[in-house]
Structure formats: structure tokens, C-alpha cells
C-alpha positions in Angstrom: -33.8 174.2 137.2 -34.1 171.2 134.3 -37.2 173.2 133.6 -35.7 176.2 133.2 -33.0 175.0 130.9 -35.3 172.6 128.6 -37.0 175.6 128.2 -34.0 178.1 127.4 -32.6 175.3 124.7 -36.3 175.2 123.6 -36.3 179.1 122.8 -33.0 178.6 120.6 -34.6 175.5 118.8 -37.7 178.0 117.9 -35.7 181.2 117.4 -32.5 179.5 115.3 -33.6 175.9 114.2 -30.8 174.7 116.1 -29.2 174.3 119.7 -27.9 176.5 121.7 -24.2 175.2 121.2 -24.2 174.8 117.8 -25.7 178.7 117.1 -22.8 179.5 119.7 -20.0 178.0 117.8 -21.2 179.4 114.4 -21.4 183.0 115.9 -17.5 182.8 117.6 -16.5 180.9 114.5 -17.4 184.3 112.9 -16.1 186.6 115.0 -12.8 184.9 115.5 -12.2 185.0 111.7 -13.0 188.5 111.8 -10.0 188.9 114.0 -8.0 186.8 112.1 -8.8 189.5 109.3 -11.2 187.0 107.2 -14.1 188.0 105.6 -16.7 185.7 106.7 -16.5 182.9 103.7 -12.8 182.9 102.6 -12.0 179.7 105.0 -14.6 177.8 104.0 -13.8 178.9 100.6 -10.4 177.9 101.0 -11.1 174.4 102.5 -14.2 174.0 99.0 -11.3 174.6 96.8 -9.2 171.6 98.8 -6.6 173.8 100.4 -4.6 175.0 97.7 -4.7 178.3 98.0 -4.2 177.9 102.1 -1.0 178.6 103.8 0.4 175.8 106.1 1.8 178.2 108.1 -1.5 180.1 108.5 -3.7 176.6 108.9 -1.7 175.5 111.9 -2.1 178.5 113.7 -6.0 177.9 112.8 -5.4 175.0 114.6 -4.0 175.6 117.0 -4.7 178.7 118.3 -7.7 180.3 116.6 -10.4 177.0 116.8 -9.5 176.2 119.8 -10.1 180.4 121.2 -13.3 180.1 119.2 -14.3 177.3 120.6 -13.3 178.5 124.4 -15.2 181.6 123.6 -18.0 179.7 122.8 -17.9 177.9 126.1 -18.1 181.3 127.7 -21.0 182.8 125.8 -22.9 179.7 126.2 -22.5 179.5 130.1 -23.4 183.6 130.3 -25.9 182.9 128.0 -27.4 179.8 130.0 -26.9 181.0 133.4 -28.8 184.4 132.4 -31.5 182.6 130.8 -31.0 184.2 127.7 -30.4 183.1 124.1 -27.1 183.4 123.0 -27.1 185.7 120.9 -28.3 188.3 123.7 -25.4 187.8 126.2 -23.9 191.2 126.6 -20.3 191.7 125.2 -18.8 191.8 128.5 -20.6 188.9 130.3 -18.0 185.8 128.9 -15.0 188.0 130.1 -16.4 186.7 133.6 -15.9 183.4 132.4 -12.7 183.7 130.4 -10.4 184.5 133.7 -13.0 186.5 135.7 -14.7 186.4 138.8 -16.8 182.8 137.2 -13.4 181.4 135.6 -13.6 178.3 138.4 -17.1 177.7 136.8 -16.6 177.4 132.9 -15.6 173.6 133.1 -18.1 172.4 135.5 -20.8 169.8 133.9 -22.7 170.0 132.4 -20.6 170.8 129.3 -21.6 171.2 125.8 -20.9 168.1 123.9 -17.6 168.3 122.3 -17.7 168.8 118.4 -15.4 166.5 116.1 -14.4 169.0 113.9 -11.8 170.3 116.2 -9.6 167.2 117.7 -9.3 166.8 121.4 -11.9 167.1 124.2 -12.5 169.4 127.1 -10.0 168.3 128.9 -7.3 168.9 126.8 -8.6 172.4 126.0 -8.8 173.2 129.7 -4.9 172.1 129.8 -4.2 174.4 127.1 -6.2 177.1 127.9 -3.6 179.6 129.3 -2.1 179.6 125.1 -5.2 180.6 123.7 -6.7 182.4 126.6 -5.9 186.0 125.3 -7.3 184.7 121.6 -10.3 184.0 122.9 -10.7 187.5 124.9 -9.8 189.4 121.9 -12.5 187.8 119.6 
């Protein structure tokens, strides 16, 4: 099974220049922000500019519900996307509902996990004790 998935992280390093989880992230990052009604560079505009322009209102529920429904979507993709063998951009659009509350939900927290990115604070843990809050986020992204 190592093989298997050396090779499948091996595909994404040849097809994207980078790991599986960080092509993941980038991909729900962007679709998230889509439902947040974003175009796809106005919060990293935003955050350029120094966050002048950015409500606190709107930032806090960033934080604390969209990057943490990105980031749980991305959890979900990667885990349909690794246990189909496929890159992650090729998981079908109804194959992380499985994992968000459906019939694999037990199995989206088992290890191995992705390593846990600094640019959201916390760790899985934390997100797994949270997870009923931005549960429906993360479905509708």
C-alpha cells in the first residue's frame, strides 16, 4: 500500500509541482471564496493592501467558519482522492460528501493525516471538536 501512495503523491508532484495537500487546499481555498461571493483574488488583495479595506466583522467569520470549512473540505477531497488512487483534482463532486457526515465520516480523522498548515491556528484536533459548526460550510463549498 506505501507503494501505492508514494506513487499517487508522486503523480501530483509531476502533474502540479506540488503535493497532494497543498494543490488540495489551494483548490477548496477557491471554491470556498466563491461561496463566500469572492472573486478569486479580492482576499488576498485585501490582506496585500494590509487590511484596510477588510471588514472585522467579515474576517472573523473567515476565521472562523470559512478556513476552517475549506480546510475540512480539503481533508475530504484528499482522503476520496487518496483512497481512489486519483489525483485530486479528479475526485468526483460527490465523493467527499462520503467523508463530510456520510457513510466514511468515522474515517476522515484516522492517520495518517495531512500535516497541519500554520496559516490557520489550531490542529486537527481542535477542528475535529469543532466540526459540527462548520460542517454545513464545508458541504456547501
Amino acid at each position: 500500500m506505501t507503494g501505492h501512495l508514494d506513487g499517487w503523491e508522486a503523480r501530483h508532484q509531476r502533474a502540479y509541482s506540488e503535493d497532494s495537500w497543498v494543490r488540495v487546499q489551494r483548490l477548496t481555498w477557491a471554491l470556498t471564496k466563491r461561496v463566500m461571493g469572492w472573486d478569486p483574488g479580492d482576499i488576498e488583495r485585501i490582506e496585500e493592501e494590509g487590511g484596510a479595506a477588510d471588514d472585522p466583522a467579515e474576517r472573523a467569520q473567515r476565521l472562523t467558519r470559512w478556513m476552517p470549512a475549506a480546510r475540512l473540505l480539503a481533508l475530504a477531497v484528499w482522503r476520496a482522492a487518496r483512497d481512489a488512487g486519483v489525483l485530486v483534482d479528479e475526485v468526483p463532486l460527490d465523493q467527499p460528501l462520503w467523508w463530510l457526515g456520510g457513510a466514511r465520516h468515522p474515517e476522515l480523522y484516522a492517520a495518517p493525516l495531512p500535516l497541519w498548515q500554520p496559516s490557520m491556528p489550531g490542529d486537527w484536533a481542535r477542528l475535529q471538536q469543532r466540526e459540527e459548526t462548520v460542517l454545513d460550510s464545508a458541504r456547501g463549498s
